[in-house]
C-alpha positions in Angstrom: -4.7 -18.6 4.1 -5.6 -21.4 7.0 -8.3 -23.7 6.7 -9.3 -22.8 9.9 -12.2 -20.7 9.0 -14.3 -20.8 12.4 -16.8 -17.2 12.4 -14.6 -15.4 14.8 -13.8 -12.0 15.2 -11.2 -11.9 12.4 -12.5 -13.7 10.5 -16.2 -11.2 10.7 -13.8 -8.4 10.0 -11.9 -9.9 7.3 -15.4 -10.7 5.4 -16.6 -7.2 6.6 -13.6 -5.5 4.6 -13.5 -7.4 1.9 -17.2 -6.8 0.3 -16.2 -2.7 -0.5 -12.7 -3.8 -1.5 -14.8 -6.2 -4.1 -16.8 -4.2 -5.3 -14.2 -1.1 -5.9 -11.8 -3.6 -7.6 -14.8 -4.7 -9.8 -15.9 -1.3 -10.9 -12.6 0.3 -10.8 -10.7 -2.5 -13.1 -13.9 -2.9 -15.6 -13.9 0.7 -16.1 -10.5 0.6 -17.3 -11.0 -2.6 -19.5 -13.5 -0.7 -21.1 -11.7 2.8 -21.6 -8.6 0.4 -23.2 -10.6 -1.7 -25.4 -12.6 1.7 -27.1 -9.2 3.6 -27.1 -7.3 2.7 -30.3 -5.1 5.0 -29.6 -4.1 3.2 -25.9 -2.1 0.7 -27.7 1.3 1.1 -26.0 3.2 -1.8 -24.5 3.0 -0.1 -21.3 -0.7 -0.4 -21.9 -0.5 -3.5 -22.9 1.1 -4.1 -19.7 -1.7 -2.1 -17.5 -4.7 -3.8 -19.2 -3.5 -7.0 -18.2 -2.9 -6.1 -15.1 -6.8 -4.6 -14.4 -7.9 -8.3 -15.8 -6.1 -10.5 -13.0 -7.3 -7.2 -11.2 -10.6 -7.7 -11.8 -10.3 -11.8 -10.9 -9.6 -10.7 -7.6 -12.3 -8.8 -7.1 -15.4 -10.9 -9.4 -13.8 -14.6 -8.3 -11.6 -14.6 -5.3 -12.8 -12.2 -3.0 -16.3 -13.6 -3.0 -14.7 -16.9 -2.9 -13.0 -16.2 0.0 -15.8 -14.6 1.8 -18.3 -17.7 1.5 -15.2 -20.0 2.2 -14.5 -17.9 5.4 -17.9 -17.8 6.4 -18.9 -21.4 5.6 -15.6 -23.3 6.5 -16.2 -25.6 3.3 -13.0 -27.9 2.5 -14.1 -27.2 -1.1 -14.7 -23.7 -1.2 -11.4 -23.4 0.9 -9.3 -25.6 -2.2 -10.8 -22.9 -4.6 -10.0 -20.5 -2.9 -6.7 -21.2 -2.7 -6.1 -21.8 -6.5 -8.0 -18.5 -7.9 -6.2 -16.3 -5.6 -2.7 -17.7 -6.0 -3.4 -17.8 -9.5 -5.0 -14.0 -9.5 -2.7 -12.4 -6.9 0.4 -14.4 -8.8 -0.3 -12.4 -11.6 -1.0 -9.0 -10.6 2.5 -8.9 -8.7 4.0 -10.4 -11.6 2.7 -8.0 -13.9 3.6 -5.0 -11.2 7.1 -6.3 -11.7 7.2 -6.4 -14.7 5.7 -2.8 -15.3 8.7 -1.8 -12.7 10.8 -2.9 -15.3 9.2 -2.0 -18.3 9.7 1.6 -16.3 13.5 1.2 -15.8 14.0 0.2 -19.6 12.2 3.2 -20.8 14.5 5.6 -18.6 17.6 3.9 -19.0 17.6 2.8 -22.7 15.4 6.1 -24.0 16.1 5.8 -27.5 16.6 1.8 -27.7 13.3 1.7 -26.5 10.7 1.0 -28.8 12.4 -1.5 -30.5 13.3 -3.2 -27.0 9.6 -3.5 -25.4 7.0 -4.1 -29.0 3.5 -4.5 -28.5 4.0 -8.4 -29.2 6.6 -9.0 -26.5 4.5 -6.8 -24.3 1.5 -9.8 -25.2 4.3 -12.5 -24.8 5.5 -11.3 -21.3 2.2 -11.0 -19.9 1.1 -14.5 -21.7 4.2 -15.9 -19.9 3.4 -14.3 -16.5 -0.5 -15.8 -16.5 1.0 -19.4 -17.7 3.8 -18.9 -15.0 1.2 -17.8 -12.0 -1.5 -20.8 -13.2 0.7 -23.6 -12.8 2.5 -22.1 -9.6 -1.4 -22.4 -8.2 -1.4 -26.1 -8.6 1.3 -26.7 -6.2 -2.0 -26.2 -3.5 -3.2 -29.7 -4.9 0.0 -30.7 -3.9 2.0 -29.9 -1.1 0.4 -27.2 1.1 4.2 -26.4 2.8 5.8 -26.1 -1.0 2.8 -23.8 -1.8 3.7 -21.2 1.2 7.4 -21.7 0.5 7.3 -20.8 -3.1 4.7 -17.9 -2.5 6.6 -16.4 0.1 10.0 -16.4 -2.1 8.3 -15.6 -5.7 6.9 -12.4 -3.1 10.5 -11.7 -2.3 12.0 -12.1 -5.5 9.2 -9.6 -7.2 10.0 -7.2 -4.5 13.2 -7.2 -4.7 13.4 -6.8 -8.3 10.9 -3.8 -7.9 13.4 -2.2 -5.1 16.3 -2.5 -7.6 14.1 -1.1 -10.7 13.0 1.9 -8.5 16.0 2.7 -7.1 17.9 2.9 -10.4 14.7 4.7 -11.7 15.1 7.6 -9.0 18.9 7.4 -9.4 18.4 8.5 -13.2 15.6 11.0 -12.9 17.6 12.4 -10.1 20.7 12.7 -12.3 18.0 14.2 -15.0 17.3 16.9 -12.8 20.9 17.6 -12.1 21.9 17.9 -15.7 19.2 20.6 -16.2 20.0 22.4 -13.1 23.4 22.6 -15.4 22.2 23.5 -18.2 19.8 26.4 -16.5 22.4 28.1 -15.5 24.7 28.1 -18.6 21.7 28.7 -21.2 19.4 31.4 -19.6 17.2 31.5 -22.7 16.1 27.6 -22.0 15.4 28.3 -18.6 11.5 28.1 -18.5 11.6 25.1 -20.9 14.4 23.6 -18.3 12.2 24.4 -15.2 8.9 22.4 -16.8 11.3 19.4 -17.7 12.7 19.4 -14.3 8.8 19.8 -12.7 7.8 16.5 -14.3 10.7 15.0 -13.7 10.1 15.6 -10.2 6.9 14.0 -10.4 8.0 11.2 -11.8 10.1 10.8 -9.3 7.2 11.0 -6.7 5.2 9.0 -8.8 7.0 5.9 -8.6 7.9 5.9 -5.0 4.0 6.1 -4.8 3.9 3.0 -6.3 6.5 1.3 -5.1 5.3 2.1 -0.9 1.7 1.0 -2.3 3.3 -2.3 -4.0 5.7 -2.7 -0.1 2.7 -2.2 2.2 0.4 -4.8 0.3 2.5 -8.2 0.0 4.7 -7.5 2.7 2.1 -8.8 4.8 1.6 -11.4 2.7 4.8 -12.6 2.6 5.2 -12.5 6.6 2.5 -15.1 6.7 3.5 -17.2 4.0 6.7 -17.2 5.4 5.4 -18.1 9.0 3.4 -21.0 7.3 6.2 -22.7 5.5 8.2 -23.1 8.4 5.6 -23.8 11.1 1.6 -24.1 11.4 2.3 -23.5 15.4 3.2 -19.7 15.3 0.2 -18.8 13.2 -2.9 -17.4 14.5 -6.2 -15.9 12.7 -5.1 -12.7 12.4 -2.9 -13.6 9.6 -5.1 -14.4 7.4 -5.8 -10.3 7.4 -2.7 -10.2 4.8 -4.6 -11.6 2.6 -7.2 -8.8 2.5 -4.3 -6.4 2.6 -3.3 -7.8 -1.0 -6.4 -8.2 -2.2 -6.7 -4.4 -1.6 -4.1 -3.8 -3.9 -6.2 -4.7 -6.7 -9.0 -2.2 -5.4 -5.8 0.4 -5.7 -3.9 0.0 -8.8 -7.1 1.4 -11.3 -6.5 4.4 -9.5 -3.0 4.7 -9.4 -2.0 4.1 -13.0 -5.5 6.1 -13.7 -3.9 9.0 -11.9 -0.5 8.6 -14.0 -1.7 8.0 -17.3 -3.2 10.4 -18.5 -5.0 8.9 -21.8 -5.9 6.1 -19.6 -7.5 8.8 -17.1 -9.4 10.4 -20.1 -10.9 7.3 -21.7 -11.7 6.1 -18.3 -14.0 9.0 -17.2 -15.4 8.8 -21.1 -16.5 5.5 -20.6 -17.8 6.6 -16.8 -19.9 8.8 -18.4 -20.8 6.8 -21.2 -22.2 4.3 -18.5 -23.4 6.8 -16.2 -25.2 8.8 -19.4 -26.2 5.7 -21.6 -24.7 7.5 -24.0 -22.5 6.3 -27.3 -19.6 8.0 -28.2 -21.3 9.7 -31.1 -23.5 11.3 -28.5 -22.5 14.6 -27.0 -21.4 14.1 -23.5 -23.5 14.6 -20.3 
């Protein structure tokens, strides 16, 4: 972000985008708190994973998004310093945690029956613990050194991407080899061939699931990255417009509730419950609307 926060036409569109992105992110990542925490039975590390995920989520949307409008708007030095902090503390974590999920993902495929014992619900609390203490003192380095600050942004950006390329390639490698195995075994074993077809269907979407994801995760913090990169290096080849990659990843927290909404299934259930627990004011003993 610059500090140059003069009400120009950027700038009005940048504020202008960001209030509906708020206010989806908000809604969108609450609902989803809410679903997890009356869910006993959403207690999964990848859950685990999620949930903490729609909190830094939902610190996009309820402290640096309005931060960041009223520090656009007013040009406050003050405002502008908070900004900073909250969103490379918020936005640290949720790519962090997206990461991480990527690999929680790879080490579900790849070591299927090793599995539970490799990711518990406690190390899925640790890892996400780590990641928030990690991405809160990475945010201090704005009190510090506003060139380190870019620097390291733009290269933790690179690293988590890169990381996430290499998870979802293997990922699609291994479903892919799935599917081929099947196709195998459909043609020796004719009596398993509607059982074989169904496993190979959600394979499939698996497959397309991630790479939904993954383009999602890519067309958020590329931007991003481009202008922290630019920044590092020089203050003279950046302009206004720039700034727009930071709505662009602040979007991303308006997108995730739906994505992993849309894959999990549970989570989808619980999350329309509680919609229409809220929408009803209705309990859970009451009958639904």
């Amino acid at each position: 972000m610059s500090d140059n926060s003069h009400p120009e036409t950027i700038s009005i569109i940048n504020c202008a985008l960001n209030v509906p992105l708020m206010l989806i992110s908000i809604i969108g990542n609450t609902l989803v708190l809410a679903a997890i925490c009356r869910t006993s039975a959403l207690r999964s590390p990848s859950v685990i994973l999620v949930c903490s995920l729609a909190a830094s989520d939902l610190s996009v949307g309820f402290v640096v998004q309005p931060l960041y409008i009223t520090s656009t708007i007013t040009g406050n030095p003050f405002l502008f310093q908070a900004t900073l902090m909250t969103a490379a503390c918020a936005t640290g974590v949720s790519l962090l945690i997206m990461t991480a999920i990527s690999v929680d993902r790879f080490l579900a495929l790849y070591y299927h029956m090793r599995y539970p014992s490799l990711m518990t619900t406690q190390r899925a609390m640790h890892t996400s613990a780590t990641l928030w203490l990690i991405s809160f003192l990475l945010s201090f380095l704005t009190f510090w050194k506003m060139s380190a600050y870019y620097f390291v942004t733009a290269v933790t950006i690179a690293i988590c991407l890169l990381v996430s390329t290499v998870c979802y390639i293997r990922i699609y490698r291994i479903v892919r080899q799935h599917q081929l195995q099947i196709h195998a075994q459909q043609q020796a074993v004719e009596n398993n061939a509607a059982d074989n077809k169904r496993s190979m269907l959600r394979s499939t979407k698996s497959a397309k699931n991630t790479f939904i994801y993954y383009i999602v995760m890519i067309m958020c913090y590329t931007p991003l990255f481009t202008s922290m990169a630019v920044l590092s290096i020089s203050h003279k080849d950046w302009t206004n417009a720039w700034s727009l990659g930071d709505t662009v990843a602040f979007m991303n927290s308006s997108i995730n509730p739906f994505l992993y909404c849309w894959r999990l299934r549970e989570l989808r259930t619980a999350v329309i419950k509680a919609t229409r627990q809220v929408l009803c004011g209705q309990t859970e003993e009451n009958s639904p609307c």
